[in-house]
DRENVOKE-763955 format. One record per atom (N, C-alpha, C): residue in three letters; x, y, z. Coordinates in steps of 0.1 Angstrom, whole numbers, plus 5000, padded with zeros to 4 digits. Example, Ala and Ser with C-alpha at 12.3 -4.5 7.8 and 13.67 -1.06 7.14 Angstrom:
ALA513249435078ALA512349555078ALA513249675078SER512849785071SER513749895071SER512950005079
END
This chain:
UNK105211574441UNK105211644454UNK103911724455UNK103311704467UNK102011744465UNK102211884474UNK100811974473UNK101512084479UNK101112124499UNK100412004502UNK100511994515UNK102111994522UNK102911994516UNK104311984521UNK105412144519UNK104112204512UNK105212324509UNK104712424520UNK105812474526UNK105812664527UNK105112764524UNK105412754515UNK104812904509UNK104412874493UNK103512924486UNK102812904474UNK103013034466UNK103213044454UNK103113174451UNK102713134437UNK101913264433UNK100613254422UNK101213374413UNK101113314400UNK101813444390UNK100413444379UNK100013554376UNK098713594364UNK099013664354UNK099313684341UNK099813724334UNK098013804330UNK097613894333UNK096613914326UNK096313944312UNK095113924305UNK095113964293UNK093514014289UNK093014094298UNK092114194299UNK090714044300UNK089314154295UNK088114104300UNK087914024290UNK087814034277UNK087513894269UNK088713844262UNK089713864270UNK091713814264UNK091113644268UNK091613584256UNK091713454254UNK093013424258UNK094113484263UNK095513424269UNK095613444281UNK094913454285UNK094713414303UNK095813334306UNK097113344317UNK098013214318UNK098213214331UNK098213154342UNK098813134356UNK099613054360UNK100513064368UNK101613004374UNK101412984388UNK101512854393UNK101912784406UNK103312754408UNK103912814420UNK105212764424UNK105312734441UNK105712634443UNK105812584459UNK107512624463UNK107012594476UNK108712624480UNK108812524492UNK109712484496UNK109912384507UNK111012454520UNK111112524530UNK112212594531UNK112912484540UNK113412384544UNK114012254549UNK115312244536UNK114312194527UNK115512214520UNK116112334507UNK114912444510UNK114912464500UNK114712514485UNK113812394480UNK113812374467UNK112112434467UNK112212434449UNK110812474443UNK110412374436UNK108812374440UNK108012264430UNK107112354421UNK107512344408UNK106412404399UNK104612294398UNK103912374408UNK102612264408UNK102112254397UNK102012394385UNK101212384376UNK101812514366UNK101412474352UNK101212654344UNK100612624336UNK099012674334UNK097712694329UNK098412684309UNK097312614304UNK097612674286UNK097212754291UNK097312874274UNK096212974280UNK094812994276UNK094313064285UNK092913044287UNK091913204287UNK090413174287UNK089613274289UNK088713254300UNK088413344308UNK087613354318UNK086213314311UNK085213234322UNK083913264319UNK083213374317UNK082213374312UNK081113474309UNK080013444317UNK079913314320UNK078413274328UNK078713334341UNK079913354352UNK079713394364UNK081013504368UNK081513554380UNK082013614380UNK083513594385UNK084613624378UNK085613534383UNK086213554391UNK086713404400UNK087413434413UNK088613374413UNK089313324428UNK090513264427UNK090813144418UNK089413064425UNK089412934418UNK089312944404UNK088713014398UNK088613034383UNK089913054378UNK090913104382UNK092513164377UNK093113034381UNK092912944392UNK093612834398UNK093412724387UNK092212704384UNK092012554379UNK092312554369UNK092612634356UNK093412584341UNK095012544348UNK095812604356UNK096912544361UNK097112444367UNK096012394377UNK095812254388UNK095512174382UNK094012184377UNK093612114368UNK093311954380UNK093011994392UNK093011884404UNK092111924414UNK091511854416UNK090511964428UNK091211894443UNK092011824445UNK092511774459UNK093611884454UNK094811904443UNK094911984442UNK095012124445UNK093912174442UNK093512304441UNK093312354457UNK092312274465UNK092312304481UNK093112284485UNK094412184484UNK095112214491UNK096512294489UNK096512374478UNK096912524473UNK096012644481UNK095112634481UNK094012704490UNK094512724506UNK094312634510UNK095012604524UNK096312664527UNK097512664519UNK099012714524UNK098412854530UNK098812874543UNK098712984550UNK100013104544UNK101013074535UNK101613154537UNK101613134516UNK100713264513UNK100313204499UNK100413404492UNK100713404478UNK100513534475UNK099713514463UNK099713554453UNK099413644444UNK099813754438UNK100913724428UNK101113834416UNK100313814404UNK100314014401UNK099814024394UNK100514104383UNK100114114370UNK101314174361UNK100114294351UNK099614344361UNK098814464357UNK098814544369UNK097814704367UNK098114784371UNK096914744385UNK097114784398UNK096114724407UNK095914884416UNK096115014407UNK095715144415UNK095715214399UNK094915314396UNK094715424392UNK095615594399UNK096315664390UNK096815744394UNK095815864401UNK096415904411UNK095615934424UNK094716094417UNK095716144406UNK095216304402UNK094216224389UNK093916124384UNK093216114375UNK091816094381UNK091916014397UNK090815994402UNK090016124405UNK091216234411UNK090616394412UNK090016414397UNK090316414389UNK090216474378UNK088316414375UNK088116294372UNK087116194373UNK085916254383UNK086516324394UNK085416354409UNK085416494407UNK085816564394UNK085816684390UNK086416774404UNK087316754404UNK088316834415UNK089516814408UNK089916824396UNK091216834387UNK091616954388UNK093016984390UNK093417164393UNK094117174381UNK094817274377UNK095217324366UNK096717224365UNK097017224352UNK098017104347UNK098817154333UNK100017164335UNK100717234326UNK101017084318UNK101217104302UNK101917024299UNK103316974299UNK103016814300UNK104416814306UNK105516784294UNK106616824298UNK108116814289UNK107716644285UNK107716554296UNK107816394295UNK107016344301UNK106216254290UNK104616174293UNK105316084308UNK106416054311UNK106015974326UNK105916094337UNK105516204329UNK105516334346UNK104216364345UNK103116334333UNK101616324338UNK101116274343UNK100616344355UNK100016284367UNK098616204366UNK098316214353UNK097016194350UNK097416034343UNK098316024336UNK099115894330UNK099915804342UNK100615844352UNK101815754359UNK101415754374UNK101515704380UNK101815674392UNK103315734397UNK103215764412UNK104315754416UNK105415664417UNK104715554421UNK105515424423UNK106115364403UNK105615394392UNK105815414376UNK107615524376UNK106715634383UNK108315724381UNK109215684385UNK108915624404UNK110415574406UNK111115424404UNK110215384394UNK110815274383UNK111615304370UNK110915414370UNK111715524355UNK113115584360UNK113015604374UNK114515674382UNK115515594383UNK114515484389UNK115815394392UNK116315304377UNK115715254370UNK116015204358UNK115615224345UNK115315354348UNK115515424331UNK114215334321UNK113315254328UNK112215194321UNK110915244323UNK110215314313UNK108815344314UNK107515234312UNK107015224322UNK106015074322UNK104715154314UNK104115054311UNK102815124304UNK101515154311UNK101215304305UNK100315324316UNK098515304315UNK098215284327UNK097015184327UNK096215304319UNK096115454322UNK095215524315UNK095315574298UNK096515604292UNK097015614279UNK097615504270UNK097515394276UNK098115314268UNK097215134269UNK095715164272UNK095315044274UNK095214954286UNK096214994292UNK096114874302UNK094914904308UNK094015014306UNK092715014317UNK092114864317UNK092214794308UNK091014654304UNK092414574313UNK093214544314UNK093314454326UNK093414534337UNK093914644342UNK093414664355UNK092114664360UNK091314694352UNK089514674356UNK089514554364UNK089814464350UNK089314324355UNK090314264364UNK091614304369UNK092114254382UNK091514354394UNK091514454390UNK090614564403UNK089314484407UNK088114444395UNK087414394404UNK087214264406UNK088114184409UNK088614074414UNK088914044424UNK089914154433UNK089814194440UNK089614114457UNK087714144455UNK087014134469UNK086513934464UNK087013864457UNK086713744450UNK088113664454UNK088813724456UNK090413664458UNK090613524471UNK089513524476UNK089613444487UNK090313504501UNK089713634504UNK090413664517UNK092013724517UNK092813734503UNK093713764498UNK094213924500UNK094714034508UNK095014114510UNK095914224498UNK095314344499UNK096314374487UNK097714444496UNK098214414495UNK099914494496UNK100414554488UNK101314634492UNK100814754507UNK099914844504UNK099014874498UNK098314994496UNK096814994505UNK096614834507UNK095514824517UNK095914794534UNK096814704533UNK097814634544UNK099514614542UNK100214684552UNK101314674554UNK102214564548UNK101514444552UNK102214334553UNK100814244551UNK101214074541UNK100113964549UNK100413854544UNK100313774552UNK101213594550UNK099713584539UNK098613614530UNK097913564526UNK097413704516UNK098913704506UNK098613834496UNK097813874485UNK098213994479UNK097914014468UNK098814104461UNK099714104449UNK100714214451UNK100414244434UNK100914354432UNK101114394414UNK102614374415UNK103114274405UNK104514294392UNK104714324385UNK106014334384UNK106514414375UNK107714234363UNK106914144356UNK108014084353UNK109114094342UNK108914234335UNK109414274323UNK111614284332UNK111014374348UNK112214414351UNK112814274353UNK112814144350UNK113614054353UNK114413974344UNK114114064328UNK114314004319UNK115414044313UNK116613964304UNK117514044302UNK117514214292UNK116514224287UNK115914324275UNK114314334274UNK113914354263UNK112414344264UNK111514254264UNK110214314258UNK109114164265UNK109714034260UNK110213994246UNK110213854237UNK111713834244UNK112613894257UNK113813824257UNK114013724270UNK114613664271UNK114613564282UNK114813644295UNK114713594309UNK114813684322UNK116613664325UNK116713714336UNK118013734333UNK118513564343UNK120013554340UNK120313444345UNK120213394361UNK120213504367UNK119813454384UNK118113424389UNK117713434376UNK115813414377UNK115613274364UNK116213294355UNK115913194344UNK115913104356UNK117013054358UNK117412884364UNK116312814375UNK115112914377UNK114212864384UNK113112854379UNK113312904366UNK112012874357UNK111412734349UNK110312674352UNK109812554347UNK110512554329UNK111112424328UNK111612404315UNK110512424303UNK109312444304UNK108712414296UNK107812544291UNK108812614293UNK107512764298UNK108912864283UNK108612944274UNK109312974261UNK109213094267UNK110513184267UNK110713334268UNK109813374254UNK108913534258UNK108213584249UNK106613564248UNK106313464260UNK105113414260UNK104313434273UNK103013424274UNK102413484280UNK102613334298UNK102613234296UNK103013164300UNK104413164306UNK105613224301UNK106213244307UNK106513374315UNK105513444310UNK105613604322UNK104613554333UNK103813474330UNK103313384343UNK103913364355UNK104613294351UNK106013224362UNK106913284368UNK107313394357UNK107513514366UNK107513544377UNK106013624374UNK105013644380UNK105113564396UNK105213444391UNK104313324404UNK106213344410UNK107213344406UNK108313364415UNK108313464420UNK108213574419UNK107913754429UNK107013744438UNK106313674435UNK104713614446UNK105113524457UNK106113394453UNK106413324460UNK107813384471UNK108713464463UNK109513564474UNK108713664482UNK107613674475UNK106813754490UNK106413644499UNK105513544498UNK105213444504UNK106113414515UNK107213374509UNK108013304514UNK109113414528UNK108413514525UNK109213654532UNK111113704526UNK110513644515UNK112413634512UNK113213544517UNK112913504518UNK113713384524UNK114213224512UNK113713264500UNK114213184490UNK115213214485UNK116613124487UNK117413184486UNK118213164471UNK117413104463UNK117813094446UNK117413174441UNK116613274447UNK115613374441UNK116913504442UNK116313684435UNK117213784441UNK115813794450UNK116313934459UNK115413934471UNK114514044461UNK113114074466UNK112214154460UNK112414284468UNK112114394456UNK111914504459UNK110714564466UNK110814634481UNK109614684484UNK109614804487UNK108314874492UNK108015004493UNK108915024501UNK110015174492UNK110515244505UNK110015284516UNK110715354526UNK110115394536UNK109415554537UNK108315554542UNK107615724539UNK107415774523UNK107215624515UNK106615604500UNK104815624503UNK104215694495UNK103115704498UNK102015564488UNK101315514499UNK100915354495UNK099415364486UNK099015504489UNK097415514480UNK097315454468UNK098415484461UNK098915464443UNK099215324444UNK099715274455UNK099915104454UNK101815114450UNK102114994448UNK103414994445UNK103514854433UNK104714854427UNK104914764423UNK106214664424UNK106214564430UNK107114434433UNK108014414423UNK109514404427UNK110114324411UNK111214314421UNK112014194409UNK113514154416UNK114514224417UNK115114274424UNK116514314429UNK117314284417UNK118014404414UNK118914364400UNK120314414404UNK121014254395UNK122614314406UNK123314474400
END
């Protein structure tokens, strides 16, 4: 199935920072007539060049691996991009950084440092009791860097919501841990497994890819996949600076 026939395309990136050798991405089509999903591609994994600076195509071609392929994955008008790193910095660290930091009590619990969490982190911690890791105390700065500045390279790719409301041609942060029945090494839960490429092993970076590329493709697709759960999005009168993070609907 080639992907001039699909709908909607959605793109999953498991990042693994600036010289991470497990680079993994996920292609998934959708057909809405009937439908169904075509898994186009999932990358071994891989490392970014050093010779130039990387872009969409660079993340596309270990998975395509096709240059008829690849353009016409390019082409789907109605295309996203997940990503499984942090795509905003918390808004008081950036004060803090511009030396306009105000006084800051310590807190009872590391997810109420404003300098550590986001908003949209807490009300992942509210609603399900899961503390994600934070991009400033715990490392993930090295892959947010390098998806931050990737960014303006995405091919015209919009970030949602924190730049644009809405865009048939995204860019979103995931969350794929929330789809799994327990932690990182466990399988996702049974209304997400059954759409996962057979060949992709819970526990691997490859398969938080696909994930990934399923949350992307329910955005793509506007929700309207209906093997999928529906994705979670910004409440309403959530403040979008901090960005938000995408994940599936849990029964």
């Amino acid at each position: 199935m080639t992907t001039e026939h699909m709908d909607a395309i959605g793109i999953g990136w498991d990042v693994r920072g600036w010289q991470g050798n497990a680079q993994a991405v996920a292609v998934v089509g959708w057909q809405s007539r009937t439908q169904q999903l075509h898994w186009l591609g999932v990358s071994p994994l891989f490392r970014l060049s050093s010779r130039v600076a990387p872009d969409l195509d660079a993340l596309l071609r270990p998975a395509l691996q096709d240059e008829m392929a690849l353009m016409q994955a390019l082409a789907c008008p109605r295309l996203a991009l997940g990503i499984d790193a942090p795509l905003a910095f918390p808004r008081a660290l950036g004060e803090l950084l511009a030396g306009r930091g105000v006084e800051c009590a310590v807190p009872q619990r590391e997810i109420d440092n404003p300098y550590a969490y986001r908003d949209c982190e807490r009300w992942l911690h509210q609603q399900y009791g899961k503390k994600p890791l934070s991009a400033t105390f715990d490392r993930l700065g090295n892959n947010a860097t390098l998806a931050l500045s990737m960014l303006p390279r995405l091919g015209g790719l919009q970030l949602v919501p924190r730049l644009a409301p809405h865009a048939e041609r995204a860019v979103l942060e995931v969350y794929p841990a929330l789809a799994k029945v327990a932690g990182k090494a466990s399988p996702a839960r049974e209304e997400v497994a059954a759409s996962l490429p057979a060949d992709v092993v819970a526990g691997t970076d490859r398969y938080d890819a696909a994930l990934c590329a399923l949350m992307a493709l329910q955005y793509a697709a506007g929700v309207a996949v209906t093997s999928l759960p529906d994705l979670v999005s910004v409440p309403p009168d959530f403040p979008l600076d901090e960005g938000w993070v995408y994940h599936f609907a849990r029964p």
